[in-house]
N, C-alpha and C positions, 0 to 999 in steps of 0.2 A: 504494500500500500504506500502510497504518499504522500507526503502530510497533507496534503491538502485532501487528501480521500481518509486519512486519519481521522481529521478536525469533522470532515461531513458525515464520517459515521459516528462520531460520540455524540456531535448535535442531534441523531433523532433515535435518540436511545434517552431510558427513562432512568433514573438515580440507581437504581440498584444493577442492571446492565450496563447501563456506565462504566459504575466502577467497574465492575464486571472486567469488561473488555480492556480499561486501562488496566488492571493487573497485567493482563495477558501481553496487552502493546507496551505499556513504560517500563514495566516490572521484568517484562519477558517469561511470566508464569504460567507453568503448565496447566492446563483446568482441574486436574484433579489437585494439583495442590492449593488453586486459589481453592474449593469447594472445602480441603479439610481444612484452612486457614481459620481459626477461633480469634476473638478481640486478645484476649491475653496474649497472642503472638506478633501482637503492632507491638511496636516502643521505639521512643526515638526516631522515631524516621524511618524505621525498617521492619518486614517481617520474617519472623525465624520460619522459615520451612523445614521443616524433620517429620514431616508426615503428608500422606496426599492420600485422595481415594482412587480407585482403578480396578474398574467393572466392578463396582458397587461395594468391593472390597477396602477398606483402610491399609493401608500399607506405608513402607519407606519411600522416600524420592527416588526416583527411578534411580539413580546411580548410588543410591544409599548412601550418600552422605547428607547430614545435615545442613542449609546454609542460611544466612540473612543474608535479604532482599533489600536493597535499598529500594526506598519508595519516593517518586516525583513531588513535587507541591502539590499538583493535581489530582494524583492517586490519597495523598493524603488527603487533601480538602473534599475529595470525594468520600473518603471512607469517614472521615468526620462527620460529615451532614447523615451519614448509613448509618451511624451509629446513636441516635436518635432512635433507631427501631431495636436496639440490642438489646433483649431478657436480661443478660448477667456478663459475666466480664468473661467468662470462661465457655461464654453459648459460640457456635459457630459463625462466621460473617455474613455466610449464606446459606440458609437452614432449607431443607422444606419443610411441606405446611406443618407436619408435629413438630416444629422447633427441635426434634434429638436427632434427624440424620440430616446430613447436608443434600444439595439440592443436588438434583442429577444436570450435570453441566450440557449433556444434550437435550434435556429439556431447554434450560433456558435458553439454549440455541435455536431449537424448535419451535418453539412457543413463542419468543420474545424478541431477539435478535435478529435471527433472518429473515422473519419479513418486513423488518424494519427496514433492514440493508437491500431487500429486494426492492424496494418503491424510490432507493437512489443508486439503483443496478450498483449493486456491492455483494451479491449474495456468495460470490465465492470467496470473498475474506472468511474465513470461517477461523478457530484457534489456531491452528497450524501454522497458517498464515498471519497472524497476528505475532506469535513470536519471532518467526522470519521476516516481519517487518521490524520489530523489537530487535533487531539484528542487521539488519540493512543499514536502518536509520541511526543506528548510535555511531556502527561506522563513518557513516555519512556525519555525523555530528563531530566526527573527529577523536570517540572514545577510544579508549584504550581496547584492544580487541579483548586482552586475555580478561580484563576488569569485568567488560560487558559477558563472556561466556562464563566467566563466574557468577556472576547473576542472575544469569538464565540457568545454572546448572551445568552448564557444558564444557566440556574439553575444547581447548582453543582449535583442536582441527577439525571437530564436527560442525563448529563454531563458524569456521571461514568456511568447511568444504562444504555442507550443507543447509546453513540457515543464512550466512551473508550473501547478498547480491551485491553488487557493481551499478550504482544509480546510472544514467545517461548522461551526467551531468561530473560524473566524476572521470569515466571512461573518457567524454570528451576533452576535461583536465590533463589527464592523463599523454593523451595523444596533444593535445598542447606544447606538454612539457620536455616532450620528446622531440618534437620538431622544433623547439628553441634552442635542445640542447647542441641538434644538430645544423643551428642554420647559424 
């Protein structure tokens, strides 16, 4: 996505998909770990992930390591205003309706988000794509690679070889630089 496809699918998303999806785009978080994400795991600016759900199961982060997330101004100021709806400090940040299991993240895709994204033909952003936009863009922002795949969870070579793309804007940089160096 680009930002500007970023910016026009959080405007017609509703506070709790919002955040939603900024975890997944700022944060670069996998659904099942925003879904086990509990309040007691924001602090500071970040959230501890050391648990996630996957096919309905609870389990480890896929690479079994524990890690904090840092989280954007936006992700915060989002998850602030969400947290007006939070039972207790240790309930989940997105529960379903019995408030004890977390939400199924394909529902809220199903339900809530894509056809959101569909009425501004965005339907194939779907999570996957969200964190490899989370991945594009940070490069493109000029982050540090190994920083950014630490905060997605990832090894710097899964990192560049499959979730970073080459914007058109940097390629054209690129070949720029090269015909200066040579001319």
């Amino acid at each position: 996505m680009t930002p500007e496809q970023v910016q026009q699918a959080l405007e017609v998303l509703d506070l709790r998909e919002r955040t939603f999806c900024r975890l997944a785009i700022y944060a670069g978080m996998r659904p099942g770990e925003i879904i086990a994400l509990r309040w007691s795991d924001i602090k500071d600016g970040s959230a501890l992930v050391d648990d996630r759900y996957y096919k309905g199961q609870q389990d480890a982060p896929k690479n079994r390591k524990p890690r904090t997330v840092a989280l954007s101004a936006t992700v915060q100021r989002d998850l602030a205003a969400w947290r007006a709806f939070a039972i207790a400090d240790d309930a989940l940040i997105f529960p379903s309706e019995n408030l004890k299991t977390p939400i199924k993240y394909e529902n809220i895709w199903q339900r809530e988000i894509k056809p959101r994204f569909e009425k501004i033909s965005l339907a194939w952003a779907d999570f996957r794509c969200m964190r490899r936009t989370n991945s594009t863009l940070m490069k493109a922002a000029g982050a540090d690679p190994k920083v950014s795949a630490d905060n997605r969870g990832h090894g710097i070579k899964v990192a560049m070889d499959e979730y970073t793309h080459s914007t058109a804007e940097q390629k054209a940089e690129a070949v720029r630089k090269l015909e200066d160096l040579i001319q």
